[in-house]
PARO-234355 format. One line per field, with one value per atom (N, C-alpha, C): x, y, z; atom name. Coordinates in nm, 2 decimals. Layout:
// PARO-234355
u: (X	...) .
v: (Y	...) .
w: (Z	...) .
atom: (CA	...) .
END
This chain:
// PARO-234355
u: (8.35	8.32	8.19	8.07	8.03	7.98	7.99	7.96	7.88	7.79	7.68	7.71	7.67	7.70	7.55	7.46	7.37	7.37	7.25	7.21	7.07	7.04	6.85	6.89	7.02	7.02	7.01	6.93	6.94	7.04	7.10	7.21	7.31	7.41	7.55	7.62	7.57	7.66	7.71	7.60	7.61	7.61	7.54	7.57	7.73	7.77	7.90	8.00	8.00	8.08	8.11	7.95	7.95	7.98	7.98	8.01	8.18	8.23	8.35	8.47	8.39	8.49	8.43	8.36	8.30	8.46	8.45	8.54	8.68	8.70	8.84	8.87	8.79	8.81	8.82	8.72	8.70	8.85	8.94	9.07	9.18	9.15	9.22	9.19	9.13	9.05	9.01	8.94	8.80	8.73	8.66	8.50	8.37	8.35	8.22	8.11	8.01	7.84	7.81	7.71	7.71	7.56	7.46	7.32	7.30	7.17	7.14	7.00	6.96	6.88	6.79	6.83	6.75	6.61	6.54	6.43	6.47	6.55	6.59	6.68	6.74	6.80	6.96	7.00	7.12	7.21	7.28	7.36	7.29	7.20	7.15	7.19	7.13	7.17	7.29	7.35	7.50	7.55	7.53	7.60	7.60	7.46	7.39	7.43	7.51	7.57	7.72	7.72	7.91	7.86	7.77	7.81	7.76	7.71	7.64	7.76	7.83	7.96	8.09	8.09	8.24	8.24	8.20	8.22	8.35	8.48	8.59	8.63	8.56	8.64	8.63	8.69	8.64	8.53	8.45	8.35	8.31	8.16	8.12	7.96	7.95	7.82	7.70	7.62	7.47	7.37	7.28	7.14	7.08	6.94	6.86	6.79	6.73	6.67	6.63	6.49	6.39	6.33	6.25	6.24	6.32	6.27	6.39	6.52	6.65	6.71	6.80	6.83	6.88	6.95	6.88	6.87	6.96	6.93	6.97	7.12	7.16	7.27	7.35	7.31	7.39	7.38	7.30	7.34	7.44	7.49	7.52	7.68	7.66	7.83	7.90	7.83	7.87	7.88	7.87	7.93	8.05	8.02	8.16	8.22	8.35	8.42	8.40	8.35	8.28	8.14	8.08	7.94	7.93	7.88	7.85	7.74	7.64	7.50	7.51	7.41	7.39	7.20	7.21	7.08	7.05	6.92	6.86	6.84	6.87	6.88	6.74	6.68	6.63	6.63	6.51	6.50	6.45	6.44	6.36	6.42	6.28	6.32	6.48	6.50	6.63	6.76	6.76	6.88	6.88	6.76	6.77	6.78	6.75	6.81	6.93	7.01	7.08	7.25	7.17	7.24	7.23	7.17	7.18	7.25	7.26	7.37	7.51	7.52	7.68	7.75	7.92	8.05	8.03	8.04	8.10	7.99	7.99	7.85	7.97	7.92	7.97	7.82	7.84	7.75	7.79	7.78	7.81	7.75	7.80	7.71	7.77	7.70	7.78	7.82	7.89	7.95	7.84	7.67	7.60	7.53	7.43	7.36	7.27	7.16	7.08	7.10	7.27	7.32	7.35	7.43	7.47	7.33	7.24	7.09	7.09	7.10	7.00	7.13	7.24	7.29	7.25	7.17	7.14	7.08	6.96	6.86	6.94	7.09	7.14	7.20	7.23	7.33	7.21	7.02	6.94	6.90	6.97	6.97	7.07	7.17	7.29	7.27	7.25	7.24	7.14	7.07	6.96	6.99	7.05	7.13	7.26	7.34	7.47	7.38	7.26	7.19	7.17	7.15	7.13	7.29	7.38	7.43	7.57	7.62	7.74	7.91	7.88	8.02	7.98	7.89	7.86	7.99	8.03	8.18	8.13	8.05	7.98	8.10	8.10	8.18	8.09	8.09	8.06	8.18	8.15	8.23	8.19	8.30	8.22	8.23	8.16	8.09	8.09	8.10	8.10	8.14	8.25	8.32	8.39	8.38	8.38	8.58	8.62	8.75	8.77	8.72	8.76	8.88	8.99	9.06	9.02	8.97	8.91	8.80	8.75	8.63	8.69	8.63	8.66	8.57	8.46	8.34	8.36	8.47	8.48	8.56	8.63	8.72	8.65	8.54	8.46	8.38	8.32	8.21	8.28	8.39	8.45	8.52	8.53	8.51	8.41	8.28	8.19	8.14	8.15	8.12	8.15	8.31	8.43	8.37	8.30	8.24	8.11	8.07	7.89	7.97	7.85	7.87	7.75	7.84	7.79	7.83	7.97	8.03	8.18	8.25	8.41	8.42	8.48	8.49	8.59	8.58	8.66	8.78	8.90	9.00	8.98	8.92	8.86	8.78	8.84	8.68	8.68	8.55	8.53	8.45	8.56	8.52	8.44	8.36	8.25	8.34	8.39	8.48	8.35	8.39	8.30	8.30	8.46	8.47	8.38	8.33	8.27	8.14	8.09	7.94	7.96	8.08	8.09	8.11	8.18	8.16	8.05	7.95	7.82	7.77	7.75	7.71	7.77	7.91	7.92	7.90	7.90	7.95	8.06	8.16	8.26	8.28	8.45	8.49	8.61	8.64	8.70	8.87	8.85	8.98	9.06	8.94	8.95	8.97	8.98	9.05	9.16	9.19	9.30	9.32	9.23	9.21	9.28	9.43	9.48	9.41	9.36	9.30	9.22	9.09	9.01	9.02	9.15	9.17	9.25	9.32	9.41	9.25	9.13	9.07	9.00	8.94	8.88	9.00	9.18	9.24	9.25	9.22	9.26	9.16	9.01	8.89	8.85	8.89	8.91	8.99	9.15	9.22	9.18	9.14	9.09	8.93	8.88	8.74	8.81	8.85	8.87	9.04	9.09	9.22	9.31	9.26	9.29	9.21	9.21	9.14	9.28) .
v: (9.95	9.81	9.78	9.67	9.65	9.52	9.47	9.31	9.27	9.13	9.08	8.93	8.95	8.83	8.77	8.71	8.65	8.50	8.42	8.31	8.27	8.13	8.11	8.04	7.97	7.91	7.96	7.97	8.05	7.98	8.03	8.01	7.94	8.02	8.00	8.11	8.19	8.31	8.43	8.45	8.54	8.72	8.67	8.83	8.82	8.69	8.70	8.72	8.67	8.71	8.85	8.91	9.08	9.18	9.12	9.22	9.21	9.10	9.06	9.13	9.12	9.22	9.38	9.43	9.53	9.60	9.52	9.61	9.55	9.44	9.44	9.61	9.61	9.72	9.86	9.85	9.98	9.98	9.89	9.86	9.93	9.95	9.99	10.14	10.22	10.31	10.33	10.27	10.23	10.29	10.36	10.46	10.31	10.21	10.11	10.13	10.06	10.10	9.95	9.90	9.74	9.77	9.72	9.76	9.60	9.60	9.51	9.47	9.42	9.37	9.26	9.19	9.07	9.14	9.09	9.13	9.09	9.04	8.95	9.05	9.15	9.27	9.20	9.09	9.05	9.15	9.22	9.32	9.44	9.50	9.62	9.59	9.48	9.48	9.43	9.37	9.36	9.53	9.55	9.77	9.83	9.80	9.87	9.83	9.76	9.67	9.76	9.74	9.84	9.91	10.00	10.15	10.22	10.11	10.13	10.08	9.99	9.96	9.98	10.02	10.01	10.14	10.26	10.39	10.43	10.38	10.46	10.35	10.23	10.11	10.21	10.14	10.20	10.20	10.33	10.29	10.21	10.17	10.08	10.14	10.20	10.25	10.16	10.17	10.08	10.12	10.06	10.08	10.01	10.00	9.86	9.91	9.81	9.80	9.71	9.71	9.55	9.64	9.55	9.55	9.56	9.67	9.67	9.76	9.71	9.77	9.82	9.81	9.86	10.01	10.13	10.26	10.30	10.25	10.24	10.20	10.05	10.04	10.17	10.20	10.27	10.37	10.43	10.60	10.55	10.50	10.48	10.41	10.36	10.33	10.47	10.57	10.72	10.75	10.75	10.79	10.73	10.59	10.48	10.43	10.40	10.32	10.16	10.09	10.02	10.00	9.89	9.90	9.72	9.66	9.52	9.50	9.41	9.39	9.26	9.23	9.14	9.14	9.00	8.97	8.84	8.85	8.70	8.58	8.44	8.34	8.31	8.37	8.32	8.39	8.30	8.41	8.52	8.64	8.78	8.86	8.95	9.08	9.13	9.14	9.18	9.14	9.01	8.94	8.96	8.98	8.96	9.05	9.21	9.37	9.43	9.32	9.32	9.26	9.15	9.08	9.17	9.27	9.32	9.47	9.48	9.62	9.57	9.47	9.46	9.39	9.40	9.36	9.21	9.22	9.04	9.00	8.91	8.84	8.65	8.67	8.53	8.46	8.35	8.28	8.18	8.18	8.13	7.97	7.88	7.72	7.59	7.61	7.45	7.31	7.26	7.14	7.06	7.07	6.95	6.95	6.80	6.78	6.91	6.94	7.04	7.21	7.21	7.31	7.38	7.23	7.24	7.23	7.15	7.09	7.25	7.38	7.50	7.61	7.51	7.53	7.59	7.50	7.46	7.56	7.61	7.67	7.84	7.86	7.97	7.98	7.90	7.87	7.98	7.97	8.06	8.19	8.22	8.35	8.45	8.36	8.42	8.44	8.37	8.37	8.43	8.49	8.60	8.75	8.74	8.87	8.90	8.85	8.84	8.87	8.87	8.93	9.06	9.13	9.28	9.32	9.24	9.28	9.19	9.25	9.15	9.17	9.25	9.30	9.20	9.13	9.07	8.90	8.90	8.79	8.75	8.66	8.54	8.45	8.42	8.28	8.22	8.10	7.98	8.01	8.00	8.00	7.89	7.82	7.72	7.76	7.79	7.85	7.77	7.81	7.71	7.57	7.55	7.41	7.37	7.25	7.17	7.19	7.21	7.24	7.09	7.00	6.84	6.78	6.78	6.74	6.57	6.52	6.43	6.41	6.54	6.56	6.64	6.56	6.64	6.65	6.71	6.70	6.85	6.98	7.09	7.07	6.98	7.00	6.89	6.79	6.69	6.84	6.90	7.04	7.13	7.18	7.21	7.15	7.04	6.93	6.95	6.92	6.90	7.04	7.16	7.30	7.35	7.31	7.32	7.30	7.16	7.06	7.12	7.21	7.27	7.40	7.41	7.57	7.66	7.70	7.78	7.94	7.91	8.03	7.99	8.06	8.02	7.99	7.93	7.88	7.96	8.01	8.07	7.96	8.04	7.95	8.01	8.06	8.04	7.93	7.93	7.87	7.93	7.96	8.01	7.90	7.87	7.75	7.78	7.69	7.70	7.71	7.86	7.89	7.96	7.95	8.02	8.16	8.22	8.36	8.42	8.35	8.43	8.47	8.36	8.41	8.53	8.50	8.59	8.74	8.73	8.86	8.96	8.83	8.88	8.96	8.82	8.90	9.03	9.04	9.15	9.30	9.26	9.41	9.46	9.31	9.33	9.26	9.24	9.17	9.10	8.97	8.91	8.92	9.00	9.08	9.19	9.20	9.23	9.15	9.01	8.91	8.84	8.82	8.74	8.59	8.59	8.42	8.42	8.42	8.39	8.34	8.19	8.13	8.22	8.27	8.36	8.51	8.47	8.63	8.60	8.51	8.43	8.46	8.37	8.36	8.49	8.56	8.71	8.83	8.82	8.84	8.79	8.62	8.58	8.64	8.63	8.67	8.81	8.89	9.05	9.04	8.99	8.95	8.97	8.81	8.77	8.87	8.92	9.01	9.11	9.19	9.34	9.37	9.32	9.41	9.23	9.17	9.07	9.10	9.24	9.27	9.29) .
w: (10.25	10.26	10.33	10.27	10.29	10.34	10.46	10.49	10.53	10.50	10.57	10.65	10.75	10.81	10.82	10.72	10.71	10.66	10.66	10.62	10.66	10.64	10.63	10.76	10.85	10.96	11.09	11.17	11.30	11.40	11.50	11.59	11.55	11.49	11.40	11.45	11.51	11.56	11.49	11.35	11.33	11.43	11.52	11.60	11.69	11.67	11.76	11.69	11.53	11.43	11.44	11.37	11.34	11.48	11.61	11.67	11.73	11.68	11.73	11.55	11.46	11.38	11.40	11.46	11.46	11.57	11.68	11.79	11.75	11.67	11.58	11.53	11.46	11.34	11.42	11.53	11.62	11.68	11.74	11.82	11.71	11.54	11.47	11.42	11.51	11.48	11.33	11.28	11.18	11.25	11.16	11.19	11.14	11.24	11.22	11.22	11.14	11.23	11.19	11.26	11.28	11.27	11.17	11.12	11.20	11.26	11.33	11.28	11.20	11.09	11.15	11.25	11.31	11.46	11.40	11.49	11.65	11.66	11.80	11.83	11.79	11.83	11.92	11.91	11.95	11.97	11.84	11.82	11.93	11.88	11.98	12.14	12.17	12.30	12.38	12.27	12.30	12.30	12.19	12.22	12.33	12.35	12.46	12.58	12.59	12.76	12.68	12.64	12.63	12.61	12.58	12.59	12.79	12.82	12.92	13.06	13.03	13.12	13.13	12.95	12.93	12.82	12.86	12.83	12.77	12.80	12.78	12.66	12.61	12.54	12.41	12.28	12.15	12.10	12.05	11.97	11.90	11.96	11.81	11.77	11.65	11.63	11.58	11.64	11.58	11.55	11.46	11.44	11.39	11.43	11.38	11.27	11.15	11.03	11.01	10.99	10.97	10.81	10.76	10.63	10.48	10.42	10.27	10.35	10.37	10.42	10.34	10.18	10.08	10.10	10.11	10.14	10.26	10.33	10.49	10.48	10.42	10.38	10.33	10.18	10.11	10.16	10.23	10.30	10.46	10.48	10.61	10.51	10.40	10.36	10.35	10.29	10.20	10.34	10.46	10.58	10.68	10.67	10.73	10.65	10.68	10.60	10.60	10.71	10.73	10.78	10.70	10.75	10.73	10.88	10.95	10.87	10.84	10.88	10.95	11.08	11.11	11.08	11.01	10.89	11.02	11.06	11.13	11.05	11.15	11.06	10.99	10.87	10.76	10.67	10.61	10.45	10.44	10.45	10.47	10.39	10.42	10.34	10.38	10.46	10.52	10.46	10.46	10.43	10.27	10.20	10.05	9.99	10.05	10.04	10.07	10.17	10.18	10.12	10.07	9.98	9.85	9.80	9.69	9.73	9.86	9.89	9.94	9.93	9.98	9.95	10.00	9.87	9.93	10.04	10.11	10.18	10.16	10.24	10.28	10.44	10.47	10.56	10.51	10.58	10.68	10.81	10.89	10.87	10.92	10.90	11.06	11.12	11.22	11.10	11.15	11.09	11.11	11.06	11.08	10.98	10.97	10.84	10.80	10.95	10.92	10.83	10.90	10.88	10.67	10.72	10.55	10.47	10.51	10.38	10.36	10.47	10.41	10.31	10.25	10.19	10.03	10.01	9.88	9.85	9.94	9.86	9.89	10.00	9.96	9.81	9.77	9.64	9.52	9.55	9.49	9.50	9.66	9.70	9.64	9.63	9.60	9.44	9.38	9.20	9.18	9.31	9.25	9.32	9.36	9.41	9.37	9.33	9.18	9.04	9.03	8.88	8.91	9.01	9.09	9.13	9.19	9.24	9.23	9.11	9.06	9.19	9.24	9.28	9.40	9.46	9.55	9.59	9.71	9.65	9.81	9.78	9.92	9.98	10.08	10.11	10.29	10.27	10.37	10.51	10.63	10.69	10.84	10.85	10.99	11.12	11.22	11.33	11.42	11.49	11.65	11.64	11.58	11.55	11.66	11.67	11.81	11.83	11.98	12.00	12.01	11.99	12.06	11.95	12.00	11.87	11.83	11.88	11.77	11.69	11.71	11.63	11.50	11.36	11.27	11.17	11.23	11.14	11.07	11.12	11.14	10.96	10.96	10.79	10.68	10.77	10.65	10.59	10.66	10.64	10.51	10.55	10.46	10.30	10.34	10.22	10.15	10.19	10.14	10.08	10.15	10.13	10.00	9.94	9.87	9.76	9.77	9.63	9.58	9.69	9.65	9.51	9.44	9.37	9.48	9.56	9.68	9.66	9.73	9.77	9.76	9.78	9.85	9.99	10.06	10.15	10.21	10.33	10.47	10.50	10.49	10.53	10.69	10.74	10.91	10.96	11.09	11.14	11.30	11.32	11.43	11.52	11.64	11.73	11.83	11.88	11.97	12.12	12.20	12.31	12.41	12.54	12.60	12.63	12.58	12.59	12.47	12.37	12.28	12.34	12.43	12.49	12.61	12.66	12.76	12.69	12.57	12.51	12.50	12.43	12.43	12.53	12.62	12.75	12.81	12.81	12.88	12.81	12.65	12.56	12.51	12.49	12.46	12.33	12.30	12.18	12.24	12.21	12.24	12.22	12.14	12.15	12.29	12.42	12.46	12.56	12.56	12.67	12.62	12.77	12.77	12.71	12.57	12.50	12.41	12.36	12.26	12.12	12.14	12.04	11.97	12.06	12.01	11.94	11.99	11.97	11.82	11.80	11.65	11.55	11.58	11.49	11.47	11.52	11.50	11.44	11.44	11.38	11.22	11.23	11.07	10.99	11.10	11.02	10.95	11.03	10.99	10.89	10.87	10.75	10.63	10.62	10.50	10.49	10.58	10.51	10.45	10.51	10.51	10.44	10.47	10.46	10.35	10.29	10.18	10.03	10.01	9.89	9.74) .
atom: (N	CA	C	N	CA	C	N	CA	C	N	CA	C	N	CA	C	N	CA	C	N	CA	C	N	CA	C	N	CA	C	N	CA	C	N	CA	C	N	CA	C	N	CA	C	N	CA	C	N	CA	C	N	CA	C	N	CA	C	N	CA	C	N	CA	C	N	CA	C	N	CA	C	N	CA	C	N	CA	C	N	CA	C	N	CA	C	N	CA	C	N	CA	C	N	CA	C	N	CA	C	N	CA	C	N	CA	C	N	CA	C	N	CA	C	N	CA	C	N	CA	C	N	CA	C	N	CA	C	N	CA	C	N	CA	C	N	CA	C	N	CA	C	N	CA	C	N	CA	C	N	CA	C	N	CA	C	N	CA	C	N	CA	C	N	CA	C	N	CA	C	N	CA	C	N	CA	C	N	CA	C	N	CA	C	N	CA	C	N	CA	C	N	CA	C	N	CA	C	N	CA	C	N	CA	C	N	CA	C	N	CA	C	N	CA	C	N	CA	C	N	CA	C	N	CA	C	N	CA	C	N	CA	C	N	CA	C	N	CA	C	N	CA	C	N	CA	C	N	CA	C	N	CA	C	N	CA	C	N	CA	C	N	CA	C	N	CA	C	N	CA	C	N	CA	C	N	CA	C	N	CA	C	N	CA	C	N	CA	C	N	CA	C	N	CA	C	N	CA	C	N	CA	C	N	CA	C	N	CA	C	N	CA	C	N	CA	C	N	CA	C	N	CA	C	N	CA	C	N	CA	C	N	CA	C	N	CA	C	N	CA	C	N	CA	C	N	CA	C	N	CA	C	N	CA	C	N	CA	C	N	CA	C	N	CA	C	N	CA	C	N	CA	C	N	CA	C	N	CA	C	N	CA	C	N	CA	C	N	CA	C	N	CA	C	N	CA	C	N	CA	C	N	CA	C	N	CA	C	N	CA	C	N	CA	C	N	CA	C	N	CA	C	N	CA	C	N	CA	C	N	CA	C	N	CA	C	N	CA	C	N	CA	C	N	CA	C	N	CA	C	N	CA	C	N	CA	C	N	CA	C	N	CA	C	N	CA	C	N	CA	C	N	CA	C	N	CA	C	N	CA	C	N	CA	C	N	CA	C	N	CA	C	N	CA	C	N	CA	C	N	CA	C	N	CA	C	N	CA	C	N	CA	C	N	CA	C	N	CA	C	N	CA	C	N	CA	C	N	CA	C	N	CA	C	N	CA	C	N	CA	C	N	CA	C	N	CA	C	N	CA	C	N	CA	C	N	CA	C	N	CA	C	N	CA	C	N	CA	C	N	CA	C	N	CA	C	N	CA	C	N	CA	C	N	CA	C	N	CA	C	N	CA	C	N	CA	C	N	CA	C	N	CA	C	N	CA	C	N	CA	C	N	CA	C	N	CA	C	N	CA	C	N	CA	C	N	CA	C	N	CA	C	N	CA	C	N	CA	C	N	CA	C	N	CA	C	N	CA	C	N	CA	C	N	CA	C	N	CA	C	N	CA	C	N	CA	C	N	CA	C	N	CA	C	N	CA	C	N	CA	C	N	CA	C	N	CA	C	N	CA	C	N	CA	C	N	CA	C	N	CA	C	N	CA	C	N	CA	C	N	CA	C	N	CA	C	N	CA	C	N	CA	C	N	CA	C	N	CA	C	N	CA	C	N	CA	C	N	CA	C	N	CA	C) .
END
């Protein structure tokens, strides 16, 4: 299996997505490698603080890839059973090599106008990477969606997502908690604290990627 957690939006949390099913899968002994595609090196140095603190946790393997990362993909699938990409938020060589090496691609999006407008012009990434790469099965997913229960800009998004010819839509959503940052920070996965909630949605999410085929 191959996944990308890319899009053209920057700070949506794609590196908090890909490194939080990474140590899911690693807690199931899954052999992972989490390809770290973003010049911002998020993933890398998230690794790098867990391999550096937390020595005895589960593996999680990484490596970075900037340009045509095509190659790189497919020799590193024929070795793991899983393989992450975390793609930076735009349009790049990366994300579009990417999209033409792998099964599932989710695009993370916040519940706002900016978010959704850079919808559209994915709807052309995607119908040009489904002409290379048919086995390709995209879906939209909402990201740091507000915990406020009277905010429901988190299922208008989804509404509106539903009606695009985009992608399929994540019956997930990954809400904006502060254990996900602290994950980051420390080199962990939030599966590894004490947050229920967070720990529900990084369960549903793994689900429906990986093991809902």
């Amino acid at each position: 299996m191959i996944l990308l957690i890319g899009g053209e939006k920057g700070g949506t949390g794609k590196s908090t997505i890909a490194s939080n099913l990474s140590v899911k899968l690693s807690h199931q002994n899954h052999e992972v490698i989490l390809i770290d595609c973003d010049p911002q090196g998020t993933s890398t140095k998230w690794l790098t603080r867990r391999n550096k603190f937390y020595p005895d946790l589960p593996k999680v393997f990484c490596v970075q890839k900037t340009g045509d990362t095509y190659d790189t993909i497919k020799d590193l699938a024929s070795r793991y059973k899983y393989v992450i990409i975390d793609a930076g938020g735009r349009d790049s060589e990366e994300l579009r090599t990417a999209m033409v090496a792998c099964n599932k691609m989710y695009i993370p999006l916040k519940a706002s106008q900016p978010d959704l407008e850079t919808s559209k012009h994915m709807t052309q990434l995607i119908k040009l990477a489904k002409s290379l790469n048919n086995k390709l099965d995209a879906y939209t997913i909402i990201s740091m969606a507000s915990t406020h229960y009277n905010l429901n800009e988190d299922k208008e998004a989804i509404t509106l997502l539903s009606q695009l010819d985009i992608a399929k839509v994540s019956s997930v959503i990954i809400h904006e908690r502060k254990v996900y940052r602290d994950a980051i920070a420390d080199g962990k996965g939030v599966v590894e604290y004490d947050n229920p909630k967070a720990i529900q949605e990084i369960d549903l999410l793994a689900k429906e990627v990986f093991f809902n085929e």
